[in-house]
C-alpha positions as CSV (number, residue, x, y, z in Angstrom):
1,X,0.0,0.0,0.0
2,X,1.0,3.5,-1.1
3,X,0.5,7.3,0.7
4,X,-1.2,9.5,-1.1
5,X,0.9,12.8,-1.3
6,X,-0.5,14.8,1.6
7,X,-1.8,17.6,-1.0
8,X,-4.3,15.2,-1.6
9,X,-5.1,14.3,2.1
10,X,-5.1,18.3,3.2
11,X,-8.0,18.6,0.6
12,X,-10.2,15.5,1.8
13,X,-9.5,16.8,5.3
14,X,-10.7,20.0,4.0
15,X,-13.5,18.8,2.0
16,X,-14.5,16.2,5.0
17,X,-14.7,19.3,8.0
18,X,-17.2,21.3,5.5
19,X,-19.1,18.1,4.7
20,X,-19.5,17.9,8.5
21,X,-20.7,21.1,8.3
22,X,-23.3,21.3,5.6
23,X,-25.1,18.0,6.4
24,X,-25.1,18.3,10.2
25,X,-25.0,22.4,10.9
26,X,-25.3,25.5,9.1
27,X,-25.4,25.8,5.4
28,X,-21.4,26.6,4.5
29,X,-21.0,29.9,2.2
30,X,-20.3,29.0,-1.3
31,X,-16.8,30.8,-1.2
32,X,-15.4,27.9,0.8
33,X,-15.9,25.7,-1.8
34,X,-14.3,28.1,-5.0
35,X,-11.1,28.1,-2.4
36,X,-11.5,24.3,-2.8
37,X,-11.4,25.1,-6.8
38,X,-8.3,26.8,-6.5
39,X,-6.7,24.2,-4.6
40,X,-7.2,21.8,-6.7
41,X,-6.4,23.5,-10.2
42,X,-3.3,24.3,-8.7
43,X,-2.2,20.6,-7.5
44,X,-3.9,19.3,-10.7
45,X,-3.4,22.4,-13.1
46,X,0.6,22.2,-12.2
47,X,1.3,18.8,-11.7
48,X,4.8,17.6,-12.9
49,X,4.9,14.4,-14.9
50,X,2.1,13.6,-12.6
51,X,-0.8,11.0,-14.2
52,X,-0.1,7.9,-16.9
53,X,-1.7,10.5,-19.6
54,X,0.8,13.2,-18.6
55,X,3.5,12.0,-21.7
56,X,0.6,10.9,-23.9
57,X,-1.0,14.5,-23.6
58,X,2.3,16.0,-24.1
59,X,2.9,14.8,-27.5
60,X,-0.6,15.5,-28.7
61,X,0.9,19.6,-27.2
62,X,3.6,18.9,-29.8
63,X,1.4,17.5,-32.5
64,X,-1.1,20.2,-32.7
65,X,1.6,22.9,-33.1
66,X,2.2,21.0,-36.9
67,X,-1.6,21.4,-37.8
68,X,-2.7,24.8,-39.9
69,X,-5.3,26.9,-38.4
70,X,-7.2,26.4,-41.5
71,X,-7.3,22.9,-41.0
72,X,-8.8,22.9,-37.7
73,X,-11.3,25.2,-38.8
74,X,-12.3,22.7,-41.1
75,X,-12.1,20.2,-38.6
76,X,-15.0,21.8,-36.5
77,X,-16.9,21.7,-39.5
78,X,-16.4,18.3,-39.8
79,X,-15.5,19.0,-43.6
80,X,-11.8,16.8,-44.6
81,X,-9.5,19.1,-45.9
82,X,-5.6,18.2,-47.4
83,X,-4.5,17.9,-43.9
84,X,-5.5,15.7,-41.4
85,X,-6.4,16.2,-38.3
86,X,-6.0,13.9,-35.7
87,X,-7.5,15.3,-32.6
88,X,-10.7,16.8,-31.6
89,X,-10.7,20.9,-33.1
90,X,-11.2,22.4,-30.1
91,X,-8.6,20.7,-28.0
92,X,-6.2,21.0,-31.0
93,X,-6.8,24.8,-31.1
94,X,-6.1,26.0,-27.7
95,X,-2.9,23.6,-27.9
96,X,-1.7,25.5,-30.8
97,X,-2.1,28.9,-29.3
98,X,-1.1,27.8,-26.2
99,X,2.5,27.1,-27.9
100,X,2.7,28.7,-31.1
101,X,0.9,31.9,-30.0
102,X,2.4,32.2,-25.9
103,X,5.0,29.4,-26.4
104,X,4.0,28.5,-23.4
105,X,5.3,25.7,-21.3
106,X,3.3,22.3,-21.0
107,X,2.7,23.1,-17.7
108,X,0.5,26.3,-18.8
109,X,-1.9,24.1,-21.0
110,X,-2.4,21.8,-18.0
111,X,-3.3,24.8,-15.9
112,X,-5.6,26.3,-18.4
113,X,-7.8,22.5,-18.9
114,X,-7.6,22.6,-14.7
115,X,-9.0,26.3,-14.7
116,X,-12.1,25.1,-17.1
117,X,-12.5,21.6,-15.8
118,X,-12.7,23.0,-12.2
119,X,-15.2,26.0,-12.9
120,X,-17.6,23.7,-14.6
121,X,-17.6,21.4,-12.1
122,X,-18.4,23.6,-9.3
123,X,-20.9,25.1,-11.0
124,X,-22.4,21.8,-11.7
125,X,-22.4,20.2,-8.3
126,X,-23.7,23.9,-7.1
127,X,-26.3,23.7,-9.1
128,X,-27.0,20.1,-8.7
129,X,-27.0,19.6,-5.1
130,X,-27.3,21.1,-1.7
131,X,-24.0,19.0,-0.6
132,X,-21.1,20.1,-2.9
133,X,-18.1,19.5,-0.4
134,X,-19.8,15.8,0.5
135,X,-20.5,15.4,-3.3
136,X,-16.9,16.5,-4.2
137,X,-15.2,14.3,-1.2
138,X,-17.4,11.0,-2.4
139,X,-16.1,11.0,-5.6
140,X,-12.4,12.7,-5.4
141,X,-10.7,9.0,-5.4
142,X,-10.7,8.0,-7.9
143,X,-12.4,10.6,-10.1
144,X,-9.7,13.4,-9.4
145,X,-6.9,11.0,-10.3
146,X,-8.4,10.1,-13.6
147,X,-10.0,13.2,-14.9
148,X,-8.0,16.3,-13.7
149,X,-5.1,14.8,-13.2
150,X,-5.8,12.3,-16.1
151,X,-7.8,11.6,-19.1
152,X,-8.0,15.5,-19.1
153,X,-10.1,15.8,-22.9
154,X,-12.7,13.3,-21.7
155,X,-12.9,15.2,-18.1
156,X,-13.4,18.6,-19.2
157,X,-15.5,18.0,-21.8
158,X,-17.7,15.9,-20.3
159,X,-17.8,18.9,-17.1
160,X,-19.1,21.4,-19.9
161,X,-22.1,18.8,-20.4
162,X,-23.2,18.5,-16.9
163,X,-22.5,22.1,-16.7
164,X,-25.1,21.9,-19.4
165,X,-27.3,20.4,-18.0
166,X,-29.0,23.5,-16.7
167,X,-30.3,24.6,-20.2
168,X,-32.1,21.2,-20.4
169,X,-33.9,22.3,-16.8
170,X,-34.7,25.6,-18.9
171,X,-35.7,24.2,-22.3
172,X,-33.3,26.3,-23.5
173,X,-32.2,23.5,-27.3
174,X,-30.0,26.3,-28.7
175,X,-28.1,26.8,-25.7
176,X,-27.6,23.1,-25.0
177,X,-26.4,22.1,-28.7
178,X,-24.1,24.8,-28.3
179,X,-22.6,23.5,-25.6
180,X,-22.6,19.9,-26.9
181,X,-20.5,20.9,-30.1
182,X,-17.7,23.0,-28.1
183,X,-17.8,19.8,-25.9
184,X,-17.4,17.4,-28.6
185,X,-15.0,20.0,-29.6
186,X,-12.9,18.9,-26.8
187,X,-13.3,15.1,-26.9
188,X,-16.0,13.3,-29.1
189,X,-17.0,10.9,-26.5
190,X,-19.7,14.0,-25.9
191,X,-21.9,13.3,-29.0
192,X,-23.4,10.4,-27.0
193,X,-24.7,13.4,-24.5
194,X,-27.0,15.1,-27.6
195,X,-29.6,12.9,-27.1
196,X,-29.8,14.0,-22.9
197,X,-32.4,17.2,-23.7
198,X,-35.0,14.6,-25.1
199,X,-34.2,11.4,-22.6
200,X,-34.4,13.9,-20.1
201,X,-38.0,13.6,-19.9
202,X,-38.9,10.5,-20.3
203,X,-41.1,8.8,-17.9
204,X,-39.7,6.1,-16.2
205,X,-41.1,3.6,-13.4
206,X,-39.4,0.9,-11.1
207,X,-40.6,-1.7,-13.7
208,X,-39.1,-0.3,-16.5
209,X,-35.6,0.7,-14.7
210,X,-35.8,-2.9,-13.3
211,X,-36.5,-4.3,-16.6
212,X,-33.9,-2.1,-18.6
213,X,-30.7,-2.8,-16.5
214,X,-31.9,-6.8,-16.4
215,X,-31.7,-7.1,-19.3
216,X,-28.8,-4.9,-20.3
217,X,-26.9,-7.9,-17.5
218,X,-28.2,-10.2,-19.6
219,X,-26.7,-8.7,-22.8
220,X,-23.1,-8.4,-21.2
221,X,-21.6,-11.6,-22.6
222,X,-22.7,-11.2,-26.1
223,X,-21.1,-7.9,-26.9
224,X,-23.7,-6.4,-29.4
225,X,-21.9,-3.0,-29.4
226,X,-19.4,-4.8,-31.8
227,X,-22.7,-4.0,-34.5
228,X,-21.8,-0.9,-34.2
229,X,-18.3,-1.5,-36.0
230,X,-15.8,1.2,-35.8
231,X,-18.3,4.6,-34.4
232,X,-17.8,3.4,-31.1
233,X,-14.0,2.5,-31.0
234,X,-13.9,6.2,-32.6
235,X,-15.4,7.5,-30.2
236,X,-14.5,6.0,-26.9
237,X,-10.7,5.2,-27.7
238,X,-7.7,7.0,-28.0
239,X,-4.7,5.0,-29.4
240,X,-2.5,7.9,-28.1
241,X,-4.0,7.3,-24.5
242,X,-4.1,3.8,-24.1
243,X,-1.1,3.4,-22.7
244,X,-1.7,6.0,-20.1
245,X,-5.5,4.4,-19.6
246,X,-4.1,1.3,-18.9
247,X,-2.3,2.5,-16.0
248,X,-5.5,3.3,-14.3
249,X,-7.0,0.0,-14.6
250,X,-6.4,-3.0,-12.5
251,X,-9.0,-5.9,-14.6
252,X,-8.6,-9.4,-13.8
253,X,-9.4,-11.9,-16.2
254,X,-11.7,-13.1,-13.9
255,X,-14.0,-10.0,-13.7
256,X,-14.0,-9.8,-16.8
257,X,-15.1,-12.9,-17.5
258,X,-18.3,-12.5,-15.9
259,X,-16.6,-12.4,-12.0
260,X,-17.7,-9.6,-9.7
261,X,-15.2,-6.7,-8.9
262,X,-15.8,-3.1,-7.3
263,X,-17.3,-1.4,-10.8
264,X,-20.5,-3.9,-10.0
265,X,-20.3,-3.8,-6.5
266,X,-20.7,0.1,-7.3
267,X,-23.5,-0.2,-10.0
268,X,-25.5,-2.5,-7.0
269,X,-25.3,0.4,-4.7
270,X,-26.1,3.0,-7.4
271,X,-29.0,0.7,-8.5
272,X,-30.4,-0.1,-4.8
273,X,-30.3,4.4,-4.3
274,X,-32.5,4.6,-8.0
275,X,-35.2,2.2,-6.3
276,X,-35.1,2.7,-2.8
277,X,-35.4,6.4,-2.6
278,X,-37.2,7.3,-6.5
279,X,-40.4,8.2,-4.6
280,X,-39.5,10.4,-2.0
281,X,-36.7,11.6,-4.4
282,X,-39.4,12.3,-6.8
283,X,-41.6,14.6,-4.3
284,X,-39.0,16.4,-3.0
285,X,-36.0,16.8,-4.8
286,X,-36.1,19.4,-7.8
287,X,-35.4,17.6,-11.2
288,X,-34.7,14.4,-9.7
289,X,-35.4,12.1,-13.0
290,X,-33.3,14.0,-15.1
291,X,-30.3,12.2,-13.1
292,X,-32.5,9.4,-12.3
293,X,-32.8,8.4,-16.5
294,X,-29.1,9.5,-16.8
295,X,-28.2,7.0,-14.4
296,X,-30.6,3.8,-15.9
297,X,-28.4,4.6,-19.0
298,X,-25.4,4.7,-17.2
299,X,-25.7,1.4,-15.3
300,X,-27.3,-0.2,-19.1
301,X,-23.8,0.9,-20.9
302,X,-22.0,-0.2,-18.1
303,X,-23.0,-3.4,-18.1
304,X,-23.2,-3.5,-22.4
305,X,-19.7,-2.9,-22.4
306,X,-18.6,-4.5,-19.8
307,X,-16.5,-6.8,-21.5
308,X,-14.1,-3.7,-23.0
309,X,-12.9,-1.7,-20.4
310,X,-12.3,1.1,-22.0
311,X,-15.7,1.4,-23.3
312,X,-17.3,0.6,-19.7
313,X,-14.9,3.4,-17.8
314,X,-15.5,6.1,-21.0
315,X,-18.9,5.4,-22.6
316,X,-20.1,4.7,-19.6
317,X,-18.5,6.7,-17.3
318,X,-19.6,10.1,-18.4
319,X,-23.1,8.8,-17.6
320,X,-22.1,7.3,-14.1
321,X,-20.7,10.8,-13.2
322,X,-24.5,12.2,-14.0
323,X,-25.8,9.4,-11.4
324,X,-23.7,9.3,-8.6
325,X,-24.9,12.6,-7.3
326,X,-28.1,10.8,-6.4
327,X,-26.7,9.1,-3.3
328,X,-25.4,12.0,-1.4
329,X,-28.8,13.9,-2.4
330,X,-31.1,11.2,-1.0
331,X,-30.3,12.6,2.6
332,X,-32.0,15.2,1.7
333,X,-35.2,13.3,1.3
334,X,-35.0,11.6,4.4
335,X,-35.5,11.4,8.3
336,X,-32.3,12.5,10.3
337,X,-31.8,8.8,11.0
338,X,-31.8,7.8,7.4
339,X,-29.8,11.0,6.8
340,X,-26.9,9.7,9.6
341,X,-27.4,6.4,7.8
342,X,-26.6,7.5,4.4
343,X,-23.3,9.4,5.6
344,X,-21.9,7.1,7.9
345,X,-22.3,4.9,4.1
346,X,-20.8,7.8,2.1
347,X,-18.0,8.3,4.5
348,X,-17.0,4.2,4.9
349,X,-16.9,4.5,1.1
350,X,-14.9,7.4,0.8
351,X,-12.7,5.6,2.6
352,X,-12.9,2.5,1.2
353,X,-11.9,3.7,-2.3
354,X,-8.7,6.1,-0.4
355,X,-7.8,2.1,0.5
356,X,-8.1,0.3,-2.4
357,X,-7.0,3.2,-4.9
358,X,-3.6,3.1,-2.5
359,X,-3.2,-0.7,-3.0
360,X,-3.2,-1.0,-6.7
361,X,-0.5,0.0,-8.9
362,X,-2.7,3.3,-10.1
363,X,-1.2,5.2,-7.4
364,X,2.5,4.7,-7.9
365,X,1.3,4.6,-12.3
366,X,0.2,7.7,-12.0
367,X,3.6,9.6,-9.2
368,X,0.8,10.5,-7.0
369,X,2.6,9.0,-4.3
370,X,4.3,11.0,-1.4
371,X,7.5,10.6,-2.7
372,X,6.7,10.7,-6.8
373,X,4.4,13.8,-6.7
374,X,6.0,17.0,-7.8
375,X,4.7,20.7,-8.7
376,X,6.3,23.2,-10.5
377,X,5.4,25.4,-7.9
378,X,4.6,23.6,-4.7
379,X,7.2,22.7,-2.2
């Protein structure tokens, strides 16, 4: 087992005295959690040869310095022009003024996908729950570690969807799409999201959830995304990132095989919150099955592609970040038992995943270890 390096364990202790606070006192002003922001945008923003990705994304800095302007233009507009681009237009385009505009160091672009990725996420867990710091301490291991400090096209764009989100809420298409093509702009993995402002509404009942995720179980072993060919390898992998992926994951041929590991133990507990608390979640809680029909479709593609993990941790993935935010706002739905009951769960599982993320080989894969982790400012 491997220490995290105790930048990481000041902002858990941070997060977990505010998450005291807002669940069991008085509601905690919002400016404690943007000093949270900036924390972490500058221990993920200026991270050293920190995360398996870190070389990976590096190149692609390089790479996109040797594409036109013109190019990536056309790139946005999906329209092939005489050079190819390999990378999503966006991304491409703020690496190439990043260097060829500020020549700035690697570091700087790193900074600049932290400032973004951060800001949406705050304002997403702001506006999606009355529990930000207990949200944000629930799923910083091992989301932090593989998003901001990762697999940092897939984590920002997939932030400016949920950030999104709140156009759906306002029936506002225009703005939504908008923000679903600078998204894809950033990683294409987002085009899956374009169908959310419709799915959104659709009615759904225990049955059909019940009936929906059975019988996505039941589909595991047969593959059938492989009828989709080549769209969905296009859009979920990254041959530039695989290495770097592959550092995150610790899949035994045995889970894989049908075995049961801590992504299902996960998508049970995610499952038992969508049934046990939809009704009182559905009186009380404002837009509840917009998250509630984000995470069906999570836990379906989870279990569809369960047999490629890359599919299951992307495709499915940015839907699972939708649904997890259903577990810490059940409290809010509940008696002050149930309430004590739920966090004492979060907390044992916040610390569960500090244990287990310590005992693979992600931690040391990635230098987040107290003797691997280095800042270019930091001490």
């Amino acid at each position: 087992m491997s220490l995290l390096h105790p930048y990481y364990i000041i902002a858990m202790i941070y997060m977990l005295i505010f998450s005291v606070q807002e669940i069991f006192g008085n509601k905690v002003d919002k400016k404690w959690f943007w000093f949270l922001g900036v924390y972490l945008i500058i221990i993920a923003g200026l991270r050293d040869s920190v995360g398996p990705d870190y070389g990976s994304y590096k190149g692609i800095y390089i790479y996109s310095d040797t594409k036109e302007y013109w190019s990536i233009f056309l790139k946005a507009l999906h329209i092939e022009g005489s050079e190819n681009v390999d990378i999503e237009w966006l991304y491409a385009l703020i690496n190439k003024i990043m260097l060829n505009v500020f020549n700035a160091p690697f570091y700087m672009l790193t900074l600049v996908i932290a400032i973004f990725a951060i800001f949406f996420k705050i304002k997403y867990t702001e506006d999606n729950t009355f529990y930000p710091f207990t949200f944000t301490l629930f799923m910083f291991i091992p989301n932090f570690f593989i998003g901001e400090s990762g697999q940092i096209r897939q984590n920002l764009g997939t932030f400016i969807i949920y950030f999104a989100i709140r156009y759906i809420k306002e029936r506002k298409l225009w703005h939504y799409l908008f923000f679903v093509f600078i998204a894809s702009g950033i990683h294409n993995v987002c085009y899956i999201f374009l169908p959310m402002y419709w799915v959104a509404r659709i009615p759904l009942n225990k049955t059909m959830m019940l009936v929906s995720i059975i019988v996505s179980i039941f589909l595991s072993p047969f593959e059938v995304y492989k009828v989709f060919g080549n769209f969905l390898s296009n859009i979920a992998s990254d041959s530039m990132l695989v290495e770097g992926f592959n550092g995150y994951v610790d899949e035994t041929a045995q889970r894989l095989n049908g075995g049961f590991g801590i992504p299902e133990a996960l998508m049970a507990i995610l499952t038992f919150f969508l049934f046990a608390f939809d009704t009182p979640m559905k009186e009380k809680y404002p837009y509840y099955e917009y998250h509630r029909n984000y995470a069906v479709i999570g836990i379906c593609f989870y279990f569809i592609f369960r047999n490629n993990p890359v599919f299951s941790s992307r495709l499915a993935g940015a839907f699972i970040g939708f649904s997890f935010v259903l577990i810490p706002n059940a409290m809010y739905v509940v008696s002050a038992n149930k309430k004590r009951l739920i966090y004492s769960f979060i907390i044992a599982l916040t610390i569960f995943n500090f244990v287990v993320f310590s005992s693979f080989r992600n931690i040391i894969a990635g230098r987040f270890t107290i003797d691997l982790y280095k800042n270019h400012i930091l001490p």
